[in-house]
N, CA, C and O atoms as a DFTB+ gen file, in Angstrom:
244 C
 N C O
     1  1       0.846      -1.165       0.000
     2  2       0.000       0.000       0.000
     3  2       0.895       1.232       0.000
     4  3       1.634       1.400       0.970
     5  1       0.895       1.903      -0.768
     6  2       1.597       3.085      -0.927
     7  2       0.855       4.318      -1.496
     8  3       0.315       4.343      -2.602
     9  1       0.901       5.589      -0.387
    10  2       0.372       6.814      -0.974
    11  2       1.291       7.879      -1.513
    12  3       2.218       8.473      -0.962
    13  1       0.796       7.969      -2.734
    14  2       1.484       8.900      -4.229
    15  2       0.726      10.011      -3.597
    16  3      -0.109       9.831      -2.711
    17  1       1.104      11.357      -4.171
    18  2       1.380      12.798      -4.110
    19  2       0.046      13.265      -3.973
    20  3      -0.075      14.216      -3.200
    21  1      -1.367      12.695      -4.720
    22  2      -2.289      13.132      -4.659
    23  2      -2.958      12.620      -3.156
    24  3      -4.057      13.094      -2.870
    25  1      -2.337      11.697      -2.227
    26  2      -2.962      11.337      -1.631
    27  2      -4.102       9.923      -1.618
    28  3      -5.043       9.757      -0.842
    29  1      -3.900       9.520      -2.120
    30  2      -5.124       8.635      -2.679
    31  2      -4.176       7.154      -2.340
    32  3      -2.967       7.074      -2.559
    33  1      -4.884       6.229      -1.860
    34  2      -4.398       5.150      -1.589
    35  2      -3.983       3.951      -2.968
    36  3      -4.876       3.892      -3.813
    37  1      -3.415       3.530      -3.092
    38  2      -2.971       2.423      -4.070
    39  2      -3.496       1.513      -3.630
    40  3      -3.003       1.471      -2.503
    41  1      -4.317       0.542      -3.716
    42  2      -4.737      -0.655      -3.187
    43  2      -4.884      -1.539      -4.263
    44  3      -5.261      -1.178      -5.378
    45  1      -4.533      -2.938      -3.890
    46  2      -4.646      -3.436      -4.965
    47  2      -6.338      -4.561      -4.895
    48  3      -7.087      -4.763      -3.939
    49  1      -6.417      -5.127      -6.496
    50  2      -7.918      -5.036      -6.583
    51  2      -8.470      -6.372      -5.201
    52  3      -7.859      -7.149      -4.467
    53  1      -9.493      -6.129      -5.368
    54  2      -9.877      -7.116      -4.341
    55  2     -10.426      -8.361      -5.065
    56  3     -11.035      -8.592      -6.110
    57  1      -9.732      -9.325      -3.618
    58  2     -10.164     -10.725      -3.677
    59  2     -11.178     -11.411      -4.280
    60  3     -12.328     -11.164      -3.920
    61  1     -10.912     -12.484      -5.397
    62  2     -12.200     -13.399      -5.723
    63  2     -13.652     -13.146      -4.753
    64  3     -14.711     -12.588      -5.041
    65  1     -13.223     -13.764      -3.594
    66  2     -14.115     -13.937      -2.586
    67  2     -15.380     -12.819      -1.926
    68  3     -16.475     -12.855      -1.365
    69  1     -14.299     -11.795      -2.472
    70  2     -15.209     -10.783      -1.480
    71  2     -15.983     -10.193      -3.064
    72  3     -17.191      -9.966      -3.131
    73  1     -15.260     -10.058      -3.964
    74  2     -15.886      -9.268      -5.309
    75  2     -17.101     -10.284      -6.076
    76  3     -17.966      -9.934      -6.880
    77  1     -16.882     -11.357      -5.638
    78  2     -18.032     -12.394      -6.738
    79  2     -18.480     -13.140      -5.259
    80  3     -17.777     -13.987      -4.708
    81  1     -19.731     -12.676      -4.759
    82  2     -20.429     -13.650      -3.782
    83  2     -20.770     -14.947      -4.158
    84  3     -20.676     -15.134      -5.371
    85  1     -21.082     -15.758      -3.595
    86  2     -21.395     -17.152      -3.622
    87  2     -22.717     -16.693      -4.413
    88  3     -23.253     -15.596      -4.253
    89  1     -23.181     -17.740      -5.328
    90  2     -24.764     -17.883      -6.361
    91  2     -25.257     -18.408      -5.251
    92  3     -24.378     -19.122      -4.767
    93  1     -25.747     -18.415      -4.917
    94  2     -26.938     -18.934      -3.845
    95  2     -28.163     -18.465      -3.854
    96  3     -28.459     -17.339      -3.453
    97  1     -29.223     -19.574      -4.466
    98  2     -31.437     -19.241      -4.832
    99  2     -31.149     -18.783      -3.139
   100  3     -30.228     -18.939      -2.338
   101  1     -32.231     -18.265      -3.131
   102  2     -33.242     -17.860      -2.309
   103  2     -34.049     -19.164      -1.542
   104  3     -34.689     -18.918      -0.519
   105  1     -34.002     -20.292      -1.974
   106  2     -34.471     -21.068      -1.200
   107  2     -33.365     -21.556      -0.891
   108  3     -33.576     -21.556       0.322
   109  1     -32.227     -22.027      -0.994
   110  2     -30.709     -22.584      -0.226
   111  2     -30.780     -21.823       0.595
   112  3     -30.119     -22.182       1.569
   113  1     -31.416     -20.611       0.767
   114  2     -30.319     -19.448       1.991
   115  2     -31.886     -19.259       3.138
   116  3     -32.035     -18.536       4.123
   117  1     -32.618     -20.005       2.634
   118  2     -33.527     -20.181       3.562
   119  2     -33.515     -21.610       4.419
   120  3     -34.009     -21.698       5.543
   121  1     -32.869     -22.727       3.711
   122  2     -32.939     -23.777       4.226
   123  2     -31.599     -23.386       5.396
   124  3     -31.791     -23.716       6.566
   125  1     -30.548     -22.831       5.104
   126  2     -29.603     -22.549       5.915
   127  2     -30.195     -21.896       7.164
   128  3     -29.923     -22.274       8.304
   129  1     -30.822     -21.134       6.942
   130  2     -30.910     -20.224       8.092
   131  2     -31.871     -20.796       8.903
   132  3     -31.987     -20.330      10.036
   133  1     -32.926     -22.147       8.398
   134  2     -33.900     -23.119       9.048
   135  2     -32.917     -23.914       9.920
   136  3     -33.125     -23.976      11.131
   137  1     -31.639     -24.649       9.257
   138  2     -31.122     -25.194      10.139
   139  2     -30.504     -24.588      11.754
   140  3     -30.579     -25.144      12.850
   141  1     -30.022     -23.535      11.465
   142  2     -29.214     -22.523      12.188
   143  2     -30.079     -22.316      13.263
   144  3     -29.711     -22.619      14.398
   145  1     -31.536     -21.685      12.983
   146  2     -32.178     -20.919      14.156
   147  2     -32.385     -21.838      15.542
   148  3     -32.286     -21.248      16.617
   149  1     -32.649     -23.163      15.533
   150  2     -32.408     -23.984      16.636
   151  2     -31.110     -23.527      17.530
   152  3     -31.308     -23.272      18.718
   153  1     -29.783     -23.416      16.987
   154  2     -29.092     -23.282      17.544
   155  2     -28.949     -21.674      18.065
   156  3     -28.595     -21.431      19.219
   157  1     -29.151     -20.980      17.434
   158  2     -29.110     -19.735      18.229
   159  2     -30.293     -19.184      18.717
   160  3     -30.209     -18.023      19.116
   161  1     -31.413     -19.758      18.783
   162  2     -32.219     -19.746      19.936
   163  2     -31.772     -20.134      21.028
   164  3     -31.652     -19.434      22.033
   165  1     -31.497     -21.253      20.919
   166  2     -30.646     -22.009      22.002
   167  2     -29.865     -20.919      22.927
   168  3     -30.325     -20.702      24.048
   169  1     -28.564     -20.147      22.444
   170  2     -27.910     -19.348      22.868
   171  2     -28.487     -18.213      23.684
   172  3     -28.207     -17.728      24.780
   173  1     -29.774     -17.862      22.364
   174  2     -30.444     -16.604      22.981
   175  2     -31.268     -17.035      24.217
   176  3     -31.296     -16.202      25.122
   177  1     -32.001     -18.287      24.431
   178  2     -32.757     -18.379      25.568
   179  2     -31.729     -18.745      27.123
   180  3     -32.154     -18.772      28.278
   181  1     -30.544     -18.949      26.727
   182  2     -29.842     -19.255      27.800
   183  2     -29.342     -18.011      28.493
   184  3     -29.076     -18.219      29.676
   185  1     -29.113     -16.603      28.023
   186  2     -29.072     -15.619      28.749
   187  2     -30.435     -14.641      29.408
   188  3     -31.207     -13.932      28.764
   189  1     -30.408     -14.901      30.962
   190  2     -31.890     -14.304      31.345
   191  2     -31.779     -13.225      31.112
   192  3     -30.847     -12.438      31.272
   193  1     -33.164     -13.093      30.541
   194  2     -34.069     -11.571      30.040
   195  2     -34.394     -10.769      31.414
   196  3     -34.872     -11.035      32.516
   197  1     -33.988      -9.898      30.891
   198  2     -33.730      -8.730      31.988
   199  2     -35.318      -8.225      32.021
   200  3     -36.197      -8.309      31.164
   201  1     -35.318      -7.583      33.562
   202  2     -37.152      -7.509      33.897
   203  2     -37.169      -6.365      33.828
   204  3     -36.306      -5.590      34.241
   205  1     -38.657      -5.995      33.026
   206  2     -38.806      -4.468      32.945
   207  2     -39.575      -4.197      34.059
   208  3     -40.092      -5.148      34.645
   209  1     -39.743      -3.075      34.454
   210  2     -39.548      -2.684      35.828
   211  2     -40.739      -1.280      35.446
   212  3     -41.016      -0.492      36.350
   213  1     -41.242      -1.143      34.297
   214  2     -42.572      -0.467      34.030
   215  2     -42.403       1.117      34.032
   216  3     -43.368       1.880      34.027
   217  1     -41.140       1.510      34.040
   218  2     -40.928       2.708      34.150
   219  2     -39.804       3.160      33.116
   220  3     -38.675       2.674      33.175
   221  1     -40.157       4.101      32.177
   222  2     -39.670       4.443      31.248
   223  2     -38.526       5.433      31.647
   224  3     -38.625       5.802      32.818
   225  1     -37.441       5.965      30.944
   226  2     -36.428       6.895      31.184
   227  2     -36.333       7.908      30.657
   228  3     -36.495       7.823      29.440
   229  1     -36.086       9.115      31.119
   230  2     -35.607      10.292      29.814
   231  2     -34.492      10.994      30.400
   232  3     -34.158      10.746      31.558
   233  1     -33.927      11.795      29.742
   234  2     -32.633      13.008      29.880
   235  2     -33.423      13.667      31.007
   236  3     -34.638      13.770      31.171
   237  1     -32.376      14.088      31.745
   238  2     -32.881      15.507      32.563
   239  2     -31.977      16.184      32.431
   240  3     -30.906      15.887      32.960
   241  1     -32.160      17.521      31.539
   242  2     -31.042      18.671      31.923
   243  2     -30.993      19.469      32.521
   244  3     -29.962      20.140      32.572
């Protein structure tokens, strides 16, 4: 990476990976995310939910 006179960065081009996403329908990326949600429910129900307490907050200046 080297910056020339105008300032402007030299970078060189980017990666396969990041420039051409994976082809993936709309139904593959739904079956993925069917498998997945079990497990991060999982995660999410294991940290207790904090109790609301019925009283809202604001700034006081």
């Amino acid at each position: 990476m080297k910056i020339d006179n105008k300032n402007d960065l030299n970078l060189p081009d980017a990666p396969d990976f990041i420039s051409k996403p994976p082809k993936i329908t709309q139904e593959e990326l739904i079956k993925q995310c069917e498998q997945m949600l079990p497990h991060w429910n999982k995660i999410r129900l294991q940290n207790p939910q904090p109790q609301f307490n019925g009283k809202s907050f604001r700034f006081v200046e």
